[in-house]
C-alpha positions as CSV (number, residue, x, y, z in Angstrom):
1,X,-24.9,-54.0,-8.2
2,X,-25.3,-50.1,-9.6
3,X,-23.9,-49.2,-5.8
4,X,-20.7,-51.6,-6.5
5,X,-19.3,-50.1,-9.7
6,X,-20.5,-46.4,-8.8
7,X,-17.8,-47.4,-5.7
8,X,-15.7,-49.2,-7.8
9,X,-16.0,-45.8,-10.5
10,X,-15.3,-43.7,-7.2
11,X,-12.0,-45.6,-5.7
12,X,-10.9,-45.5,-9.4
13,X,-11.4,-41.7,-9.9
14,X,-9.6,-41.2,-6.7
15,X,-6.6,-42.9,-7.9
16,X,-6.5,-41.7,-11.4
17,X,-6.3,-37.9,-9.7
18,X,-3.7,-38.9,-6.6
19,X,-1.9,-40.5,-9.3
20,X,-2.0,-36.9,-11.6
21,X,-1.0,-35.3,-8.4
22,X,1.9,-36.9,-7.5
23,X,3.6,-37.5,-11.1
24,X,2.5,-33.7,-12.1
25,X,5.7,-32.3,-13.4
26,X,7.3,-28.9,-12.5
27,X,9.6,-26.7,-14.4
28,X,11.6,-23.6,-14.0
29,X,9.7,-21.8,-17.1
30,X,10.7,-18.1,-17.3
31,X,13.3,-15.5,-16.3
32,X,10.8,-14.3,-13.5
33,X,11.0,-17.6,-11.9
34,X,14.7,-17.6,-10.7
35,X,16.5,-15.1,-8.1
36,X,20.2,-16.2,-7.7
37,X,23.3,-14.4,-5.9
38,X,26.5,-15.6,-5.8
39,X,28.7,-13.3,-3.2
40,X,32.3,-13.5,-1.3
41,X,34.7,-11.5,0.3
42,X,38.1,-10.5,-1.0
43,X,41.5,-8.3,0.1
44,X,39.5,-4.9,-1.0
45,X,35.4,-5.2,-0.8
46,X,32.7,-7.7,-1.0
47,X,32.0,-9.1,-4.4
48,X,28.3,-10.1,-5.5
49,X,27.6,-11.9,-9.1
50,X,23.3,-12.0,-9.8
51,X,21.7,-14.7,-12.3
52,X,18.3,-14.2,-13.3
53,X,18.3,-17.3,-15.5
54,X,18.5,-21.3,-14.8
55,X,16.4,-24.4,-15.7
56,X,15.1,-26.9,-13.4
57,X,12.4,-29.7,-12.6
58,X,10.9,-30.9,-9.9
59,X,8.0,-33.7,-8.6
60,X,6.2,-32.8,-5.5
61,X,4.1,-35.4,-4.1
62,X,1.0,-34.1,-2.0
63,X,-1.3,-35.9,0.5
64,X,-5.2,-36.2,-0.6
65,X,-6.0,-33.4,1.8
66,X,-3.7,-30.9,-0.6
67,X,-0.5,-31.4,2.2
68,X,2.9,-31.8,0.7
69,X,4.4,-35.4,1.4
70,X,7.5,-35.5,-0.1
71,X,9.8,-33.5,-2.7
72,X,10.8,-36.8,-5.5
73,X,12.5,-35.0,-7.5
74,X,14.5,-31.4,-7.9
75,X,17.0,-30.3,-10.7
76,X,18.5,-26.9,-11.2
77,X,20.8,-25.9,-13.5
78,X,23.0,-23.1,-14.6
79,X,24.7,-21.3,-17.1
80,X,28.0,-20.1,-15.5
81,X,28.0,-17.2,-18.1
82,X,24.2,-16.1,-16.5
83,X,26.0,-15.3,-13.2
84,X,27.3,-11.1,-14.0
85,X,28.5,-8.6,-11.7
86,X,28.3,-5.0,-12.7
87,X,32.6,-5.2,-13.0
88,X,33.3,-6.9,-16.3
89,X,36.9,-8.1,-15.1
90,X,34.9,-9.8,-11.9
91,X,33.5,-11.5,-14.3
92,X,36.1,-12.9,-17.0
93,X,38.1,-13.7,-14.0
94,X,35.2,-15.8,-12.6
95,X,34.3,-17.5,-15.4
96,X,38.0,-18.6,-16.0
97,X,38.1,-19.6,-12.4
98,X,35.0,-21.9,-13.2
99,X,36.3,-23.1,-16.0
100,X,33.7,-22.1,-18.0
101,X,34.5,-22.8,-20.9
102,X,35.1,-26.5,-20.3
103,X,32.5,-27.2,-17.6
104,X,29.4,-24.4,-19.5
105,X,27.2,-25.2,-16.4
106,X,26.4,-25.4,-12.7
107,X,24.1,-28.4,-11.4
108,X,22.5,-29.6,-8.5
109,X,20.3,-32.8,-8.5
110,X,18.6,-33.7,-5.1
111,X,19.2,-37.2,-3.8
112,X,16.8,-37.8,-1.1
113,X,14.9,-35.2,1.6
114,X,12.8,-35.0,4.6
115,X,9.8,-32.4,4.4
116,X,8.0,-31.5,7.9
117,X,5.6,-28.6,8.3
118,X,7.0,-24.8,9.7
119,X,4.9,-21.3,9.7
120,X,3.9,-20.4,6.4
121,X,4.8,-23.4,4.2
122,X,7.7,-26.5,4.6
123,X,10.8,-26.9,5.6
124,X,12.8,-29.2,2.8
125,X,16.3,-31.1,4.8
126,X,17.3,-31.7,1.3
127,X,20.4,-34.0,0.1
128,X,21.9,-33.5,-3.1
129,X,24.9,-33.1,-5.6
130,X,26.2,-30.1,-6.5
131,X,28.7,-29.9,-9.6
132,X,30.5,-26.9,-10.1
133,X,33.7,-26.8,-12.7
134,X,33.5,-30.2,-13.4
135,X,33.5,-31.4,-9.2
136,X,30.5,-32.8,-8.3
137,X,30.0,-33.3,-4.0
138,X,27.4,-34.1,-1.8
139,X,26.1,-31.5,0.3
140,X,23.1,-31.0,2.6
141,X,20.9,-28.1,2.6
142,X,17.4,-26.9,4.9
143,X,15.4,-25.1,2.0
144,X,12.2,-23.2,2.3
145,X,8.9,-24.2,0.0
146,X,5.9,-22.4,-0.1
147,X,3.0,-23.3,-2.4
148,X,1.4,-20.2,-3.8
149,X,-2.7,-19.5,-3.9
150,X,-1.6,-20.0,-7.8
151,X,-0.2,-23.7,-7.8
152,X,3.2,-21.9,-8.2
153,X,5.8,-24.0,-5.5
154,X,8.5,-21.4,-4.4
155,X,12.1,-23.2,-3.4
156,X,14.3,-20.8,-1.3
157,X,17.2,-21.3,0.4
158,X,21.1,-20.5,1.1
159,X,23.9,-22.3,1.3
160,X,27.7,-21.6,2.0
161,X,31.0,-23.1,0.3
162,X,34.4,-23.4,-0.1
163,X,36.1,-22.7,-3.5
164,X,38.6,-25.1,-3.0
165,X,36.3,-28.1,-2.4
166,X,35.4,-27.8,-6.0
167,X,39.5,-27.6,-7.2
168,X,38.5,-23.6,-8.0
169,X,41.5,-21.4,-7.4
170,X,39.9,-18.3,-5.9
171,X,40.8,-15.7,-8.5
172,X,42.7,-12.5,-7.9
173,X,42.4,-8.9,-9.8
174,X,44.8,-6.1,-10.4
175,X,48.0,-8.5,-11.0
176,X,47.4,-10.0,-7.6
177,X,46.6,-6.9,-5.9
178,X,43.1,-7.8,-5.1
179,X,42.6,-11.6,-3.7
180,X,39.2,-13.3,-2.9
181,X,38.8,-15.4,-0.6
182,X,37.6,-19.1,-0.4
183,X,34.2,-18.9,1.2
184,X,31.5,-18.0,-1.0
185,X,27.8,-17.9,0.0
186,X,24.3,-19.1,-2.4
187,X,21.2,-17.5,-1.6
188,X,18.6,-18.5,-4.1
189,X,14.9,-18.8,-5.0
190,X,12.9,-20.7,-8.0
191,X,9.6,-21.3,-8.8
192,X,8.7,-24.4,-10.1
193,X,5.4,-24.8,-12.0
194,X,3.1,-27.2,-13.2
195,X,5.0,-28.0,-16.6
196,X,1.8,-27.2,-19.7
């Protein structure tokens, strides 16, 4: 009988801490834990905007033997007004293009993804919604996760758009003199972790 329940205490144990794993909740908790640029081309030079700041939560379900199984859950979010270039009329013309003041943020919610094995971590065929200036679209995205020795789970990934696919109106500079153009490139990273 003592055999039965210590079994019965084990399975239970087991659970109890599978089930911890997988509904342990990440977040996005410092400036340290976000790397975004946001860069295009235009009539005159390349143009770059930086963000060092964004929130975001995630769920990360992992196998009994510590692999990952699946990515549940991803949010990450942005101030518009976080993204800065070092020219000050790049950047009132961006925000005005993103509407801004209307539409304060850019979002991205994942939807569903695949997660197989690659050198060095996992790599993430992630579906989502991205929402820029009020738009929101489904896109698709391959993203790179590494979990850290420290628990910390790194997201990393790129992903290229067109202005216009949003209802942004590429801006121009210098009374139409400079023009940029419609393609504009994401790279980011975040680290998600364990939410205290």
């Amino acid at each position: 009988m003592n055999k039965y329940i210590k079994g019965l205490a084990l399975i239970a144990m087991i659970a109890i801490a599978n089930l911890g794993y997988a509904q342990a909740i990440y977040k996005i908790q410092d400036t340290k834990d976000v790397a975004m640029k946001l860069t295009g081309t235009s009539s005159v030079h390349d143009w770059e905007m930086n963000a060092e700041k964004a929130t975001g939560e995630a769920h990360f379900h992992f196998k009994t033997d510590g692999e990952l199984q699946s990515v549940d859950f991803l949010t990450f979010v942005l101030a518009v007004k976080d993204l800065r270039s070092d020219s000050k009329g790049l950047n009132k013309n961006a925000y005005k293009a993103l509407k801004s003041d209307e539409y304060k943020k850019i979002q991205y919610k994942l939807s569903s993804s695949t997660v197989s094995s690659e050198k060095g971590g996992y790599l993430v065929n992630a579906k989502g919604k991205l929402t820029i200036a009020g738009v929101t679209n489904d896109i698709v995205m391959d993203v790179h996760l590494v979990v850290n020795k420290n628990g910390v789970i790194t997201y990393k990934g790129s992903y290229k758009m067109n202005m216009t696919d949003y209802k942004v109106d590429p801006p121009s500079f210098l009374f139409g003199a400079m023009k940029t153009g419609e393609d504009i490139a994401l790279d980011f990273s975040a680290n998600y972790k364990i939410s205290k």
